[in-house]
N, C-alpha and C positions, 0 to 999 in steps of 0.2 A: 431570464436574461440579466435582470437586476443582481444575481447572486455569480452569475459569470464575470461579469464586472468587477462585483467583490475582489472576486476570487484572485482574477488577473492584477487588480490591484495590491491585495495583500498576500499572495502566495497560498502557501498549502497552510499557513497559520490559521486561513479561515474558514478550513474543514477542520472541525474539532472531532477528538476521538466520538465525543456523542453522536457528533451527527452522523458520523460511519455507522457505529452500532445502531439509532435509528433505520439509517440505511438496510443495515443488514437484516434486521427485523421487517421492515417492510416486505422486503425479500425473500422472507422465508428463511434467512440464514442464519444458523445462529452466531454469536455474539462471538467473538476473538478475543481470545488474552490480546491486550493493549501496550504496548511499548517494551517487549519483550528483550531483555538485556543478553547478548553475546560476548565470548570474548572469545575475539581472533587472532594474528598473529599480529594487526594493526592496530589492537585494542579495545576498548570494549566499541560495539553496537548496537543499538536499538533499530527493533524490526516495528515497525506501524502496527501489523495487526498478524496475528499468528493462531493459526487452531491445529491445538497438539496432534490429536488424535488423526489428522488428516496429512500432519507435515505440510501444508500449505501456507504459507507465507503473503500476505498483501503488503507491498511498498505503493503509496501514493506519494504521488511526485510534484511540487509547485515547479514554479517559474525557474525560481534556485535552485532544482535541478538539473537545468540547462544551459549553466552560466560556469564558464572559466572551466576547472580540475573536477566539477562536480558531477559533471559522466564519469570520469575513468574512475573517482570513489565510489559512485555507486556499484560500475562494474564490478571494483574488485570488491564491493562485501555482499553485492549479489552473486560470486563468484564461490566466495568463500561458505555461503547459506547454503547454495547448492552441492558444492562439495560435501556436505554436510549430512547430507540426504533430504532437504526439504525443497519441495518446488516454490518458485515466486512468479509469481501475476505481480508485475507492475501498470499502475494505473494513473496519469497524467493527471491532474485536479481535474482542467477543461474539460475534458474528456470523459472525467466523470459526472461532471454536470450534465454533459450533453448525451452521452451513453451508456447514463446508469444502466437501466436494462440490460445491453449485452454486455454490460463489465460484470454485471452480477449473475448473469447465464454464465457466462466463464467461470466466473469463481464457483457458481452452485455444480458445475461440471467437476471443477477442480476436487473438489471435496467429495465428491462421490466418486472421482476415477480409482 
């Protein structure tokens, strides 16, 4: 509960790439290229967490991605990744505090479909 708090307080700043890859390790999954650079026709973007071999894409999402123009960018460069050929699971921080497990059943699904 203590790290929920965190969380909602400082946004997605206080899930660090380590603690993902932790994450995913606990999990059984393995580790994602980290902050993976794009360039689209809106410039460049970084993707959170990407495993080539899979085309799977993880976007985690703070607070600041629900505030003002910051859905319709996401859309459009979730838009743009998928045009792409890669799928994206997006994951809420909150959300991930409270349902790591089936975010990470998802994603372990994702990577073997």
């Amino acid at each position: 509960m203590r790290q929920v708090v965190r969380d909602l307080a400082d946004g997605a700043q206080s899930l660090g790439e380590l603690d993902f890859a932790a994450m995913c390790r606990r999990h059984g999954i393995p580790e994602p290229d980290r902050q993976v650079m794009r360039r689209t026709p809106r410039g460049r973007i970084y993707l959170d967490a990407r495993w080539q071999a899979s085309r799977v894409v993880v976007e985690i999402d703070g607070a600041g991605h629900r505030v003002g123009l910051a859905v319709s960018d996401d859309n459009l460069r979730q838009n743009e990744v998928v045009l792409r050929g890669d799928r994206v699971l997006r994951i809420d921080l909150i959300g991930l505090r409270v349902h790591e497990r089936e975010f990470f059943r998802q994603l372990g699904r994702a990577l073997t479909a």
